[in-house]
VOVOPA-408116 format. One line per 10 residues: number of its first residue (from 1); their letters; for each residue x, y, z of C-alpha. Coordinates in steps of 0.02 Angstrom, whole numbers, plus 50000, padded with zeros to 5 digits. Each point is the difference from the previous one (the first is absolute). Example, Ala and Ser with C-alpha at 12.3 -4.5 7.8 and 13.67 -1.06 7.14 Angstrom:
<atoms>
1 = as = 50615 49775 50390; 50069 50172 49967
</atoms>
This chain:
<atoms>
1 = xxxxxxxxxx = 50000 50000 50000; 50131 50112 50048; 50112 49978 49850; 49856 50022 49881; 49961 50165 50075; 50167 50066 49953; 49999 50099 49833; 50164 50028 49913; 50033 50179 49990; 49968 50066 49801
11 = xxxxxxxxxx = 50158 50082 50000; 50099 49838 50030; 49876 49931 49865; 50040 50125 49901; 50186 49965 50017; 50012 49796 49980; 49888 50035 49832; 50139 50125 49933; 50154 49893 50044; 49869 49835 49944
21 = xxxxxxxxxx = 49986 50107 49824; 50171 50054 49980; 50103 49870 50000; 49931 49906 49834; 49955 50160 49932; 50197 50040 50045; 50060 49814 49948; 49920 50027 49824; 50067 50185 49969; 50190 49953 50034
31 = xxxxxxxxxx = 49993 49816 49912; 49938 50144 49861; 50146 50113 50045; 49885 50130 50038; 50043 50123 50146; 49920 49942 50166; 49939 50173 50033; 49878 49965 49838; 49953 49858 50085; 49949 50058 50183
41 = xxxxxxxxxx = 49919 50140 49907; 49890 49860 49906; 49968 49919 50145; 49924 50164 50078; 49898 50028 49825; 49931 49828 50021; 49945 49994 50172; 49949 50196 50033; 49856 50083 50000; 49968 50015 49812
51 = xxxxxxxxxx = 50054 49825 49993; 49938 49864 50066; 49963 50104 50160; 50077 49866 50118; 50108 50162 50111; 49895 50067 50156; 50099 50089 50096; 50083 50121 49862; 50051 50156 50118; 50097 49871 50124
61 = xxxxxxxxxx = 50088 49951 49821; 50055 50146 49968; 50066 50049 50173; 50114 49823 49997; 50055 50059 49809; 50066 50164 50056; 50110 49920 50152; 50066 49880 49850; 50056 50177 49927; 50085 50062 50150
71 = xxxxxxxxxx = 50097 49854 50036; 50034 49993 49804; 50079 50192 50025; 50056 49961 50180; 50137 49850 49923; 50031 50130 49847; 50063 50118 50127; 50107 49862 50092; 50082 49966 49820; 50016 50202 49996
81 = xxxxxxxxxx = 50145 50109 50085; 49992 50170 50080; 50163 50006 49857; 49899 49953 49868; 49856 50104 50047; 50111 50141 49989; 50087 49960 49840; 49799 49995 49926; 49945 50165 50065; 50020 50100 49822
91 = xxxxxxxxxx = 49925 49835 49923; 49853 49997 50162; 49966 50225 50001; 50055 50047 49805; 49933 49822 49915; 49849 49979 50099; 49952 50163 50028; 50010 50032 49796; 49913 49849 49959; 49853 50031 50133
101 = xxxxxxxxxx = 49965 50211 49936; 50035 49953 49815; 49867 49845 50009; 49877 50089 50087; 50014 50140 49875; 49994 49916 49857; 49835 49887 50056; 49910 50157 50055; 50024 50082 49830; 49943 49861 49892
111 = xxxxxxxxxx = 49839 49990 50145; 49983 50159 49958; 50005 49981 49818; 49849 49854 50008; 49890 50140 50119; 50047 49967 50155; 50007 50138 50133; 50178 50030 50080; 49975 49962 50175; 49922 49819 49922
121 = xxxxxxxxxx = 50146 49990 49872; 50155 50037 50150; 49924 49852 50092; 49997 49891 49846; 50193 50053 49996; 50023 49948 50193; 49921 49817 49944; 50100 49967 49858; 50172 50081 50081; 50030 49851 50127
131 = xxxxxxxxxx = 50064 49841 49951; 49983 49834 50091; 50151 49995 50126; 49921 49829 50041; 50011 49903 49834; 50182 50090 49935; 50083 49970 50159; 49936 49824 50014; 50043 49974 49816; 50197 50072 49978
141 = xxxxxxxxxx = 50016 49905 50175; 49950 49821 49895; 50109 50049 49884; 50154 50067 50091; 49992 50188 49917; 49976 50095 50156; 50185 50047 49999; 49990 50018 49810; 50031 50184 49919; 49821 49992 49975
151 = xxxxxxxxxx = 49950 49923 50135; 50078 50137 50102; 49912 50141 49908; 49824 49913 49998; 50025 49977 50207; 50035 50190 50001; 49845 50074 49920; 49886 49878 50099; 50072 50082 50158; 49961 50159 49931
161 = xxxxxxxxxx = 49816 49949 49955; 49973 49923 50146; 50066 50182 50113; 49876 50076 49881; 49846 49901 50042; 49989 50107 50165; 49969 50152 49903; 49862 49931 49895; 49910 49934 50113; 50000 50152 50073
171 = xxxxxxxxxx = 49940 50101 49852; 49865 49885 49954; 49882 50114 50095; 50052 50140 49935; 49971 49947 49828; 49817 49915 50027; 49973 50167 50101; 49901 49912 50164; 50004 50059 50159; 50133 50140 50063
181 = xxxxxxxxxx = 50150 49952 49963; 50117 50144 49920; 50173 50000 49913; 50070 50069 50163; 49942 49880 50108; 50050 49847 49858; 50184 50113 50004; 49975 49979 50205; 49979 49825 49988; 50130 49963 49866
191 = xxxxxxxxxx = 50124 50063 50112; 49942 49918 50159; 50012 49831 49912; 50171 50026 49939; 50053 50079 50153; 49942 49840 50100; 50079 49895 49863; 50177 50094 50043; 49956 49939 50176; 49950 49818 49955
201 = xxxxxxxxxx = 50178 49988 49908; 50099 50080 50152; 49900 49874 50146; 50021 49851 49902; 50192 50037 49971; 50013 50029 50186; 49894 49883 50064; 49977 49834 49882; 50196 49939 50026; 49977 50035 50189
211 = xxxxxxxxxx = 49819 49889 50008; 50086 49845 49887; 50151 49998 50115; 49878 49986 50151; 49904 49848 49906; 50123 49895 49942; 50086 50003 50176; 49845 49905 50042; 50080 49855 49891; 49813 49965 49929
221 = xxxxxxxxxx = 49966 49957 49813; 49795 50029 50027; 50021 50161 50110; 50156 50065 49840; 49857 49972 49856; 49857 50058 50105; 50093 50168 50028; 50082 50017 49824; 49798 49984 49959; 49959 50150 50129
231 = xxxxxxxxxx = 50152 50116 49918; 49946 49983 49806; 49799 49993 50030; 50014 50146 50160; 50107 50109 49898; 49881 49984 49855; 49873 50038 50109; 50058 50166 50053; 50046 50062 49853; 49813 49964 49931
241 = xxxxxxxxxx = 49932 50097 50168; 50092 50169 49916; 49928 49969 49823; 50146 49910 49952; 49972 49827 49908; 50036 49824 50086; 50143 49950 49883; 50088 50147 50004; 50013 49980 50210; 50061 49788 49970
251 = xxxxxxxxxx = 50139 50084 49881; 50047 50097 50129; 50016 49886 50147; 50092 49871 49890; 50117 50131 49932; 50051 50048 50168; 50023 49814 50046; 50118 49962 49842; 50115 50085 50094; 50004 49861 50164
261 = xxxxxxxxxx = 50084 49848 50024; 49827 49930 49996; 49955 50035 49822; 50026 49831 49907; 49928 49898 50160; 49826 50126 49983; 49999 49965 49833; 49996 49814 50001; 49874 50002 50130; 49875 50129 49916
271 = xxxxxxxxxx = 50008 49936 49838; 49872 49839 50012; 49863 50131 50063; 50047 50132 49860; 49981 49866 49866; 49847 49969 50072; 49918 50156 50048; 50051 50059 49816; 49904 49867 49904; 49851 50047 50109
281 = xxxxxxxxxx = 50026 50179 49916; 50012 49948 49823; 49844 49900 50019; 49912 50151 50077; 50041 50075 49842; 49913 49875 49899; 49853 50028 50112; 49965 50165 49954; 49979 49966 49826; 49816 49989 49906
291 = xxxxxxxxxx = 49993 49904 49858; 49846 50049 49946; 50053 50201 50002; 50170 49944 49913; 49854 49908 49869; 49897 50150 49980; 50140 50142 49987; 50120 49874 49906; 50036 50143 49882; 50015 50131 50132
301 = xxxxxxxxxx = 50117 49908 50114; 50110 49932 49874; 50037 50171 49906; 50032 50067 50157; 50114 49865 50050; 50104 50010 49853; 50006 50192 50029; 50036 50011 50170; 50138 49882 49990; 50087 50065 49838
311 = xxxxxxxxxx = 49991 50199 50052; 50062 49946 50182; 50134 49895 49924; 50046 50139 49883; 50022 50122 50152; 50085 49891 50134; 50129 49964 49834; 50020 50200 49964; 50037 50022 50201; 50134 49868 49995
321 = xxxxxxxxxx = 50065 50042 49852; 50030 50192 50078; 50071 49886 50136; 50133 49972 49883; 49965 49816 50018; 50030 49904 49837; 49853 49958 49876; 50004 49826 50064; 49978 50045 50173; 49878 50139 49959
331 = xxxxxxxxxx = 49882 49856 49902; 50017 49866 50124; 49959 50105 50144; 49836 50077 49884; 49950 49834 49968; 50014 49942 50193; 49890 50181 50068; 49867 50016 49865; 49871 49923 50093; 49883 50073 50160
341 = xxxxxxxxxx = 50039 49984 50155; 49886 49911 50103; 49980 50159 50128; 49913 50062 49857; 49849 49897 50065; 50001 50092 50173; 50017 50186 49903; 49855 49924 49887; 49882 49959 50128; 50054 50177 50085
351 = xxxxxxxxxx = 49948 50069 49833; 49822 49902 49991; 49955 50088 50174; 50009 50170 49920; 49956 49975 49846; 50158 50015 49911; 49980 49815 49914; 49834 49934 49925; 49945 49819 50028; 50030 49990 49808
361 = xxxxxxxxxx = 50166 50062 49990; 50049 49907 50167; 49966 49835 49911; 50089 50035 49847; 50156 50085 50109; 49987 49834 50121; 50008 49902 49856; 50138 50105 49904; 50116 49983 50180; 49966 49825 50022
371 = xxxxxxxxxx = 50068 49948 49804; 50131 50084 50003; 50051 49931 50157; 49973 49838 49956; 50125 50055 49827; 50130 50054 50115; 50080 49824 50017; 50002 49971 49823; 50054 50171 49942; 50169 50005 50141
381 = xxxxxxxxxx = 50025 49837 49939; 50025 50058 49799; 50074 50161 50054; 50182 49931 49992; 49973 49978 49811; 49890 50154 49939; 50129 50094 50084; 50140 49927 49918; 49898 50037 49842; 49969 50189 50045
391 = xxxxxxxxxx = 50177 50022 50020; 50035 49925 49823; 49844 50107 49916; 50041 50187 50094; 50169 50064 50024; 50087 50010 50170; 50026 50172 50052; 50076 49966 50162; 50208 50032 50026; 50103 49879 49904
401 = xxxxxxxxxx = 50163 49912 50091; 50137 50102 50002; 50170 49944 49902; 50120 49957 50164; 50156 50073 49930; 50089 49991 50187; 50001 49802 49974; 50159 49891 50014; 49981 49887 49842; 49968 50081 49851
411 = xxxxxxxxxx = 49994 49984 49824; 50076 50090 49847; 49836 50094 49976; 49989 50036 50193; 49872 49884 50052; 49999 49874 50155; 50067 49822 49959; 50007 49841 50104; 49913 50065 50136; 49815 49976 50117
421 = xxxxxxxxxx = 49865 50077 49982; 49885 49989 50152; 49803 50044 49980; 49937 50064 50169; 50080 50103 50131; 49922 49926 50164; 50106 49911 50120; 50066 49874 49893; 50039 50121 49856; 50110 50102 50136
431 = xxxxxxxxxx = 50085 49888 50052; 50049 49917 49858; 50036 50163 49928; 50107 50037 50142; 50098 49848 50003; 50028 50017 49824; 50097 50162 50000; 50101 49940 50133; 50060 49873 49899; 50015 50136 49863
441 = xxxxxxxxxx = 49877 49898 49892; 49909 50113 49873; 49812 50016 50000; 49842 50101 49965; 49839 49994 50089; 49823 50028 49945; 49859 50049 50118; 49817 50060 49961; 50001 50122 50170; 50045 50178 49930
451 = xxxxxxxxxx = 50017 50035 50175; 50134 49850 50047; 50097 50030 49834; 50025 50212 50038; 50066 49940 50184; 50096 49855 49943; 50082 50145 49852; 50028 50131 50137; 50100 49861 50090; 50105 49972 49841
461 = xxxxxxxxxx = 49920 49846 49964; 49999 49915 49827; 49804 50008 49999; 49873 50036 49863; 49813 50017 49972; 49932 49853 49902; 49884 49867 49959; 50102 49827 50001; 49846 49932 49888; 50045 50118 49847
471 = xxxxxxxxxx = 50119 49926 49851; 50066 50189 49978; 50037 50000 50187; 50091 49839 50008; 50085 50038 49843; 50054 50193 50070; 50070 49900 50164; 50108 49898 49861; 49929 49846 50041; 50092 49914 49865
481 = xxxxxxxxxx = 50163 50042 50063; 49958 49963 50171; 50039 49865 50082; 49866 49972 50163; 49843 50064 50009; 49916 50006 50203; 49816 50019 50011; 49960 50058 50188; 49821 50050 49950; 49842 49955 50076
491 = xxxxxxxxxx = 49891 50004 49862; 50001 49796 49937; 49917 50066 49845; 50160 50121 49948; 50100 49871 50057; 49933 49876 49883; 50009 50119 49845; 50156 50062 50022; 50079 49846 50001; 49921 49944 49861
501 = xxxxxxxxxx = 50064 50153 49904; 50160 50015 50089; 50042 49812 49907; 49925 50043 49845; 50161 50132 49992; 50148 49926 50075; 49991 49812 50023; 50162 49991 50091; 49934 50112 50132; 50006 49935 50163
511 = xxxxxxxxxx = 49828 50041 50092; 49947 49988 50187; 49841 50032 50039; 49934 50031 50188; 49815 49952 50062; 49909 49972 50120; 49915 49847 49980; 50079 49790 49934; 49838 50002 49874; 50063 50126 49897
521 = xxxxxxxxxx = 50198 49911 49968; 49934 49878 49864; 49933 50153 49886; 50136 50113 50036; 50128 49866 49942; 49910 49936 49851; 50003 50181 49945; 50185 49986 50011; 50059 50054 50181; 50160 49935 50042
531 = xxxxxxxxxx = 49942 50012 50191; 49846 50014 50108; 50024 50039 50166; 49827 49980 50106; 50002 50089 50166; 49896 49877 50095; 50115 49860 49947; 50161 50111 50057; 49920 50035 50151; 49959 49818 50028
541 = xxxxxxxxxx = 50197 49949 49988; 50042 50169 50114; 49892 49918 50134; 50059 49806 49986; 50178 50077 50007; 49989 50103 50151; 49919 49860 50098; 50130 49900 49942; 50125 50119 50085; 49915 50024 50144
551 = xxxxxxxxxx = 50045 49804 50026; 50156 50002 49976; 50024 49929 49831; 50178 50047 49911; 49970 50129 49862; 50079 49898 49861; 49874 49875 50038; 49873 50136 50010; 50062 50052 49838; 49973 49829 49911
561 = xxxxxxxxxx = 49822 50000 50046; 49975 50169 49950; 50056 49930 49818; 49926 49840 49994; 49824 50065 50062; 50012 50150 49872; 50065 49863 49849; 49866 49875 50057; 49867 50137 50033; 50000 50102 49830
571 = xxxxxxxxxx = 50012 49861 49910; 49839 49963 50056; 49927 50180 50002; 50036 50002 49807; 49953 49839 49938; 49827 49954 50100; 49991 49839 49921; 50169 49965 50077; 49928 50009 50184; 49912 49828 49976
581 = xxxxxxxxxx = 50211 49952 49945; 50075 50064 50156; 49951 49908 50161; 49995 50086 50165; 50103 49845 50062; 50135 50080 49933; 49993 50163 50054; 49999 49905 50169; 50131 49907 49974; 50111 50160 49952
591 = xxxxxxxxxx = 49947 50091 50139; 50047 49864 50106; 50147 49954 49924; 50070 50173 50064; 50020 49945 50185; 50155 50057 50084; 50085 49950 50178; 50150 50045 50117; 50062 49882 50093; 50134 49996 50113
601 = xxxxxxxxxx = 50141 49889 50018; 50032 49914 50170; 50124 49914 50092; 50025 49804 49902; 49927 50043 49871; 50039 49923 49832; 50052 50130 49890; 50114 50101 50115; 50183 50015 49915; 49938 49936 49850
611 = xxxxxxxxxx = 49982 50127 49854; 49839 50001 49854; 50051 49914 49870; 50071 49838 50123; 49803 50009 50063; 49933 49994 49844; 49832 50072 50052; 49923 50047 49849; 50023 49845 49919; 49947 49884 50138
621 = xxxxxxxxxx = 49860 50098 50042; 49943 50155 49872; 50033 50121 50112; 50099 50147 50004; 50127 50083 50143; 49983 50210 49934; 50094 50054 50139; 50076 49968 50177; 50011 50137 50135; 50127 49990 50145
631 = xxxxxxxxxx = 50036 50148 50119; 49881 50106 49904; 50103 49990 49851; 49905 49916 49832; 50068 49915 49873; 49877 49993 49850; 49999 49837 49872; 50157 49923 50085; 50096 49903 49906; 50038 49816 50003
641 = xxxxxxxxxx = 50182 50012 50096; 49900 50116 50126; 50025 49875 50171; 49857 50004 50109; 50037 50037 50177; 49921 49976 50177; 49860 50110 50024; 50003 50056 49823; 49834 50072 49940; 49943 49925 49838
651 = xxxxxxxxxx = 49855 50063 49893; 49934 49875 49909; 49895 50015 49825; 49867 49843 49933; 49851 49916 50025; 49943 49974 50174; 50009 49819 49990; 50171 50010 49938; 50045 50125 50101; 49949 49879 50160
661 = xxxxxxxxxx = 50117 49880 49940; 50158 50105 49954; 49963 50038 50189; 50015 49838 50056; 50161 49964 49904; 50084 50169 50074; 49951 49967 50157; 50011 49805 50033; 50108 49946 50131; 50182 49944 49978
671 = xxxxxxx = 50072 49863 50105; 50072 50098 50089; 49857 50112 50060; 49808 50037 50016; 49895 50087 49867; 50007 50190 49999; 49853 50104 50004
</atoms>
């Protein structure tokens, strides 16, 4: 009786049918290869409203898909530096701020032009200005662009629009003309909310670090995540009490996070309820869609989609371009912001309640949004190639390398020869740069940042402006008389191009390429890299060999591990069919062949006052003596007339079988005395 009275709560309905929904729906999209953003987004059109109608409890939806957003932004920020912040602010004010004014003036003139009154045309431009922070992030994270020239500049206007959102909220009174409000008292608020932002940014600088120290002295997983959880979602929270958005407060408290010890432990932990959280969102998106409006207005809505995403394309490209971004860059980062942002719904419905939006045109815009949302996957994932195709069709107007006439090697016409160039001036490119001229090895360097390359010059540095993808560029750099080529990009889709072109030149050029990732080292070398080195595999080896350290192991033996592992290791990260080949048992059996032990030698033992090569150790047993220490004096890979004396201490190399019974034979007894120890 009891348990039949108990109801199950709609909302947790409402949940097990999304995630019951989505995972086929997901399943079929990817065996497809379609993005699975398309596919939660189907799974919302099915099951919403004007669907089937199975979703109850849609304003609870919604609520759960914008703390998916924040903790989206929130890990964003923890990937983010207060550095990197600060090398974006022209990109975040000048970038953003253009593309925001120039949008919204150009989609209130042509409102204007179709009849529309201005203070209904300026709040068509504050819909169609924002573009989905949600779906772009989410997408150049999939695909490892995020730290990608484009990538970069796509992150910095989103910052912008999402600072801006503040200030149209606050106008949309002022343009549907209800109630009192006045430009003053929107100027009043405008400046309270960015005032209290200033103060949000100081407290959580102050007083985050302080409150994670506290927790994780408690040495408690559950109470760590459950207060991560209370710093992205309360700082959110704030910031939406002064007008500011949700997302914009997560970016904040994870930004001032990247910079603790704690970063890359918060982000393991967060990232199972950001995954899900965010597929809640994109299925809220599909939710709002009506099938039968999109039906009715099918002319309407897809006129305006093609028009609202090839004039906002055309003016986030003009803004980079003025950037001085290359025409690559400039497309791809068009093609990834050309769609609306999905705060556009909240400005909308602010816009219904005063009349700014009829139920007509709120369809058709609702529709408009939600296509060209759904596009966005598709349309980042072509952009690689439509830019490279821009850059062929219009000419590049940016500055060209310069000839580097201070070089060491040079030719008859005054030109570098045998020499590296290195694409990419981030940590690896300076350093390799800066080992290089120590060595007095001559190079150039290309880097897209107009800002890195006039520091880098100032500093007398052999730097130039310059897309690595162009033939020209390559071909300026004397690529065919060079004789390495370094790519320390992260962009895998440059990567991939430029060696592709870089061996189409010179085939005797020796290239190394650096990612981030083992999946992309089969591509890059059947494109004709000499070397891949993958990060996460590098990383792996750093770790196995400091443990090994840490235990005493000798370094030569370190050494051989280090060598096998990386031999055994890439062979199978660039042949996959080779993994089936190489059985772990012999990775095993290499790791444990690297045992070492000291031992000492006692008082009757056998081999005291004879010397190696009367012991014979290496053939009786397989094992190795690399060096004996007596009165803290070493003698490293003794010879065989080196006598072995009492107390000697002997290191010995092998298997630990082996190594047990070259033990036994150093140490048995004589007849004369008991076994040492």
């Amino acid at each position: 009786m009891i348990l039949a009275a108990i109801q199950t709560p709609e909302l947790f309905a409402d949940l097990l049918l999304i995630f019951l929904v989505s995972v086929p729906v997901a399943f079929f999209c990817l065996r497809l290869k379609l993005p699975l953003l398309v596919g939660l987004m189907l799974t919302g059109i099915l099951i919403g409203p004007y669907g089937l109608g199975l979703i109850k409890e849609l304003e609870a939806i919604e609520i759960l898909a914008e703390i998916g957003v924040a903790l989206l932004l929130f890990t964003i920020g923890i990937e983010f530096s207060l550095a990197r912040l600060n090398e974006m602010k022209r990109l975040v004010i000048l970038g953003g701020g253009l593309q925001v004014v120039l949008t919204i003036a150009a989609t209130a003139g042509t409102a204007i032009l179709f009849g529309r009154e201005l203070r209904q045309a300026v709040f068509f431009g504050f819909l169609i200005a924002l573009s989905s922070t949600a779906i772009v992030l989410k997408t150049y994270s999939e695909r490892r662009e995020i730290d990608a020239p484009h990538g970069r500049a796509g992150i910095g206007i989103l910052l912008f629009q999402d600072i801006s959102i503040v200030l149209m909220m606050l106008f949309v009174p002022v343009l549907g003309g209800k109630g009192d409000t006045s430009l003053l008292s929107v100027l009043w608020s405008l400046g309270g909310s960015f005032l209290a932002l200033a103060l949000i940014v100081a407290a959580a600088w102050v007083l985050i670090p302080r409150f994670l120290k506290l927790v994780v002295g408690l040495r408690s997983p559950e109470v760590f995540v459950l207060a991560v959880i209370l710093l992205s979602l309360g700082t959110a929270w704030i910031t939406s009490q002064f007008g500011l958005s949700l997302a914009l407060g997560a970016f904040i408290a994870g930004l001032v996070i990247s910079e603790s010890e704690f970063s890359h432990q918060i982000t393991a932990d967060i990232l199972p309820f950001r995954d899900v959280f965010n597929s809640i969102f994109f299925v809220s998106i599909g939710l709002l869609l009506s099938i039968p409006a999109l039906w009715e207005n099918i002319s309407t809505v897809g006129l305006l989609v093609v028009s609202l995403f090839i004039g906002k394309a055309l003016i986030i490209w003009a803004v980079i371009r003025l950037m001085r971004f290359p025409q690559r860059v400039a497309v791809m980062t068009a093609l990834g912001l050309a769609q609306i942002g999905e705060f556009s719904f909240v400005l909308a419905k602010a816009g219904r309640a005063v009349d700014l939006l009829p139920d007509i045109d709120y369809q058709s815009f609702l529709a408009a949004s939600i296509i060209t949302m759904a596009a966005t996957p598709f349309f980042i994932a072509a952009a690689p190639r439509i830019g490279y195709l821009f850059q062929r069709v219009l000419p590049e107007r940016g500055p060209e390398p310069e000839d580097e006439s201070g070089d060491i090697h040079l030719t008859s016409s005054g030109g570098l020869t045998n020499h590296v160039i290195i694409v990419g001036y981030g940590l690896n490119g300076r350093n390799l740069a800066r080992v290089l001229r120590a060595v007095t090895v001559p190079y150039t360097i290309l880097e897209l940042n107009p800002k890195v390359v006039q520091k880098a010059k100032k500093k007398g540095e052999k730097i130039n402006f310059g897309d690595a993808t162009r033939r020209e560029l390559l071909s300026h750099a004397r690529i065919d008389e060079a004789y390495a080529l370094v790519l320390a990009i992260s962009d895998p889709s440059s990567a991939r191009r430029t060696v592709r072109i870089a061996r189409q030149i010179n085939p005797d050029l020796y290239i190394v390429v650096r990612t981030r990732y083992v999946t992309e080292i089969t591509e890059l070398l059947q494109l004709g890299a000499n070397e891949v080195i993958p990060e996460e595999f590098e990383t792996s080896i750093e770790i196995f060999s400091r443990v090994l350290q840490r235990y005493g192991v000798a370094r030569q033996v370190i050494e051989q591990q280090i060598n096998a592992i990386r031999k055994q290791g890439y062979e199978m990260l660039r042949s996959p069919s080779a993994v089936a080949q190489i059985e772990m048992a012999n990775l095993n059996a290499a790791l444990h062949a690297a045992a070492t032990e000291t031992i000492v030698i006692g008082e009757g033992a056998a081999a005291v006052g004879k010397n190696l090569g009367e012991l014979n150790l290496r053939s009786e047993t397989g094992v190795t003596i690399i060096a004996v220490i007596k009165d803290n004096e070493t003698t490293v890979n003794p010879g065989a007339d080196f006598t072995v004396r009492l107390n000697d201490s002997l290191v010995l190399l092998g298997e630990s079988e082996k190594i047990d019974l070259a033990r036994r034979l150093l140490l048995r007894s004589t007849p004369h005395g008991p076994e040492g120890a």
